[in-house]
C-alpha positions in Angstrom: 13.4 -23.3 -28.8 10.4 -22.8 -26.2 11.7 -23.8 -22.3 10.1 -25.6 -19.7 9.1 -22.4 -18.2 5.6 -20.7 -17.1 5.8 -16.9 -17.4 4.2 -14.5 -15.2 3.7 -11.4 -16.2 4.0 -8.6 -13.7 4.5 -5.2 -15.6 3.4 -2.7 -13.0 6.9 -3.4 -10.7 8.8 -2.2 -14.2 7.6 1.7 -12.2 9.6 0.3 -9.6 12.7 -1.1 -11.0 12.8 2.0 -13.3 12.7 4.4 -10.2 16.1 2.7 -9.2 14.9 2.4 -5.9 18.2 1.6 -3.6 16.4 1.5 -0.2 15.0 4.1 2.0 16.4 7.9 2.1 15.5 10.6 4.1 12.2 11.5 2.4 11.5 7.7 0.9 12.2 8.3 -2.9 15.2 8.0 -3.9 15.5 11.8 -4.9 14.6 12.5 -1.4 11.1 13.6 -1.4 8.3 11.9 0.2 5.3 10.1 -1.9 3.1 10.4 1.3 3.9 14.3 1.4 3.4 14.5 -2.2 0.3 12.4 -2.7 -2.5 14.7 -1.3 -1.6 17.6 -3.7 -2.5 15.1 -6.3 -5.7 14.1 -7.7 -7.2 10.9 -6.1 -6.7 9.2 -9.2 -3.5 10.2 -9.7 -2.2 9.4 -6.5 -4.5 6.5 -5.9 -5.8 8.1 -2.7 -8.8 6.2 -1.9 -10.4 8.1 1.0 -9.0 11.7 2.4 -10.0 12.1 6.3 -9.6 14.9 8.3 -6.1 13.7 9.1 -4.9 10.7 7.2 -5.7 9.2 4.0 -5.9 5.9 2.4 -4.2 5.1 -0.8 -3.3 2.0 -2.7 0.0 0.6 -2.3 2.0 0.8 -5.1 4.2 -1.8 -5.0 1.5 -4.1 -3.7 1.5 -7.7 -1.9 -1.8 -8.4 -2.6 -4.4 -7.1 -4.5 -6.4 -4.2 -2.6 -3.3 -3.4 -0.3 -4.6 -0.1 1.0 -2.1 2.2 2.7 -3.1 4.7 6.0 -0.9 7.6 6.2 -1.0 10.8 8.6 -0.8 13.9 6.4 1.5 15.5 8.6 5.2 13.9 8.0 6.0 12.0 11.2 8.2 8.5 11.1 6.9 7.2 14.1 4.0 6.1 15.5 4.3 7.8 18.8 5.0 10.7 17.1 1.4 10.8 15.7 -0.9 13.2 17.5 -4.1 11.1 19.8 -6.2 13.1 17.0 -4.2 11.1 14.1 -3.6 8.0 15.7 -7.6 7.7 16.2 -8.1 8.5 12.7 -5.6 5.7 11.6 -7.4 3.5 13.8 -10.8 4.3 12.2 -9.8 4.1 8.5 -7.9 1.2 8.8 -11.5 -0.2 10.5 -13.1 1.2 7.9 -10.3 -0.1 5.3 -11.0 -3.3 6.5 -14.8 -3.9 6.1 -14.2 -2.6 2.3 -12.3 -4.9 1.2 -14.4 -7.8 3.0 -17.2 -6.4 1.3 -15.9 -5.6 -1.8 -13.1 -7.9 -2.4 -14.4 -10.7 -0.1 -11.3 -11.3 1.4 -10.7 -13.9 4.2 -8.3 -12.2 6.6 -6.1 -9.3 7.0 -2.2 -9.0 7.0 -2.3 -5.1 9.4 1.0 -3.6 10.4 3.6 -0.9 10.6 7.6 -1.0 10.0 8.8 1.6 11.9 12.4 2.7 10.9 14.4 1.5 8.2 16.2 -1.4 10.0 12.6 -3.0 10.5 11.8 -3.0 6.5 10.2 0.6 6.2 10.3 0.9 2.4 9.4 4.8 3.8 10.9 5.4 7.1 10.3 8.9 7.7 6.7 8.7 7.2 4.6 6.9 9.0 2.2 4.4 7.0 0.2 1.7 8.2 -0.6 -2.0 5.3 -4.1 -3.0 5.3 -2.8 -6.4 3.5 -6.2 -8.5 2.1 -5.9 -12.1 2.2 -7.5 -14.9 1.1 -6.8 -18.9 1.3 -4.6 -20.4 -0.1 -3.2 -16.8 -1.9 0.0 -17.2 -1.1 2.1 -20.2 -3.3 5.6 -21.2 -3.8 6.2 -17.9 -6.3 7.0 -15.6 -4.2 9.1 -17.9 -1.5 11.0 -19.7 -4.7 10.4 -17.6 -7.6 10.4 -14.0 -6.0 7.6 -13.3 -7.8 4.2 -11.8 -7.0 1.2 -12.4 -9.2 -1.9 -9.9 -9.1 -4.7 -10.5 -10.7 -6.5 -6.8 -11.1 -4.9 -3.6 -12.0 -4.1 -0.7 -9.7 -6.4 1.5 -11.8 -9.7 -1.1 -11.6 -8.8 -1.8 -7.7 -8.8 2.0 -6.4 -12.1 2.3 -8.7 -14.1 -0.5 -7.1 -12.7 0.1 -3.6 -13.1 4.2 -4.4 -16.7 3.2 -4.8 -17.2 0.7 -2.2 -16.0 3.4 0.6 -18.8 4.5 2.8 -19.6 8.3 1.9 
């Protein structure tokens, strides 16, 4: 007997659920280790990386909010922002610039959600290594789902977004 219900269906957070994710450890995973540590000995399509710098990368989130939500990490494992080397921070700085005029160019986005949790207690899904959210935005792309319905719909796939913003990045 069909219900009164619309269905969303969101099957990349099944990686999540699967991963039995209980909240941030030591490394970030729940095993321990660290994604941002592990992601650069991956290939870029593997790990989603998006740009390498000299040092910090950009990856795609994910677990995302948005569509496009690009990561900036320091390759060196630090928690904390003023922990980071002037050399990284400056290199944040610039790809989460660069980061920015991507996704207006390539997924003509409106505005910018930009930010850091430092340390568990302030939501760091990866508290012991530092990550800054390049969040895209666009009007009216937020609805009642995820206030009533906890539920986030996104309308490309991680794959086809690190491919067009892959290209899009400046050489």
């Amino acid at each position: 007997m069909p219900d009164a219900y619309q269905r969303l269906w969101v099957p990349h957070r099944m990686a999540y659920i699967a991963s039995n994710h209980t909240g941030p450890t030591a490394g970030g995973a729940p095993d321990g280790s660290c994604p941002f540590c592990d992601a650069p000995s991956r290939t870029d399509e593997e790990a989603l990386i998006v740009h390498r710098g000299e040092h910090a990368y950009v990856l795609l989130n994910l677990f995302p909010y948005n569509s496009g939500h690009l990561l900036v990490c320091p390759y060196r494992h630090v928690a904390l922002y003023d922990e980071a080397t002037p050399a990284e921070a400056a290199e944040i700085a610039a790809l989460t610039q660069t980061a920015m005029r991507v996704l207006r160019q390539d997924a003509r986005c409106d505005g910018f959600n930009i930010g850091m949790n430092q340390g568990a207690i302030a939501g760091a899904g990866v508290a012991a290594h530092l990550h800054q959210h390049v969040v895209p935005r666009w009007a009216a792309d937020a609805n009642f789902f995820p206030i009533i319905g906890a539920t986030k719909a996104l309308p490309v796939l991680l794959g086809d977004t690190w491919r067009s913003l892959q290209a899009a990045w400046p050489a």
